[in-house]
N, C-alpha and C positions, 0 to 999 in steps of 0.2 A: 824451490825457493821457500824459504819461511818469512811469512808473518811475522811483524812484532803490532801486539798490542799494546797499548797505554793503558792501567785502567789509574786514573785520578782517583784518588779518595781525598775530602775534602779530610782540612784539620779538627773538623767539628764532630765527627766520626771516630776517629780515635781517640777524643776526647770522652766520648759519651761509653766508649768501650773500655778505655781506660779505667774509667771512674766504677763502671759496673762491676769490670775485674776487684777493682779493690771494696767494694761493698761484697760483691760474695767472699773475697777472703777473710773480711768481718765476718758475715755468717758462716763459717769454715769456724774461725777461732769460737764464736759466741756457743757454735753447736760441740765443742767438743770441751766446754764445760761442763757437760752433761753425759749422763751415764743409762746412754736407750739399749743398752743389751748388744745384743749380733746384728743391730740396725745402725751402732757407730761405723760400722765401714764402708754398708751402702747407703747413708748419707754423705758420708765422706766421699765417696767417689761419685754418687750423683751431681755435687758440688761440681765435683775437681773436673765432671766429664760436660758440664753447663760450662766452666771457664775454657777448656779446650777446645770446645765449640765455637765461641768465640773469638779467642786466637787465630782456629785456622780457619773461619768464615773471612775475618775481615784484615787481621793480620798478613796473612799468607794468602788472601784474595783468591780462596777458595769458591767465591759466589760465583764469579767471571769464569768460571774452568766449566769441560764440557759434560758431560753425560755422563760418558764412560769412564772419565777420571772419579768423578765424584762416588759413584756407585762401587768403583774397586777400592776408593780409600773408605768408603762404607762399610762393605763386606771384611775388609782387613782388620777396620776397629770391634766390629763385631765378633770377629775369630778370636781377637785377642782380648776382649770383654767374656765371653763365653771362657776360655782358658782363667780368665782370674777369679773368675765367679766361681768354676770347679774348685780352684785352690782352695777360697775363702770356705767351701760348705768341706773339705776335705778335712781342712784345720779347724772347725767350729763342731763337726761333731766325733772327732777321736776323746 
């Protein structure tokens, strides 16, 4: 038999993450009026990987999941962060 959890998240929660989503996509817009070299796209995905965090922390109520789940969707993002980092130095120095 399975468990079903509940986990409640209050409205005041996704209010506070809502609203930080939309300030970092201010800082997303305000940092790419600006011209920092081969650092525009790891800013840019530092950003982009701050708001995904957040999504699937409290959106997707990644905090309530276990051990082993967290650690494999870990390692996954990591493989596939490593994979785009390779691309970006691929194309940045031909």
């Amino acid at each position: 038999m399975t468990e079903e959890h509940s986990h409640i998240v209050p409205y005041k929660t996704f209010l506070i993450i809502w609203f930080a989503l939309l300030i970092l996509t201010g800082i997303t817009i305000a940092v790419a009026q600006y011209n920092l070299g081969a650092l525009n796209i790891w800013v840019a995905l530092g950003i982009a990987t701050l708001k995904a965090g957040l999504v699937v922390s409290v959106f997707m109520h990644m905090q309530y999941e276990s051990y082993l789940f967290k650690l494999s969707l870990l390692s996954a993002l990591a493989i596939l962060a490593i994979f785009i980092g390779f691309t970006f130095f691929d194309v940045l120095y031909r």
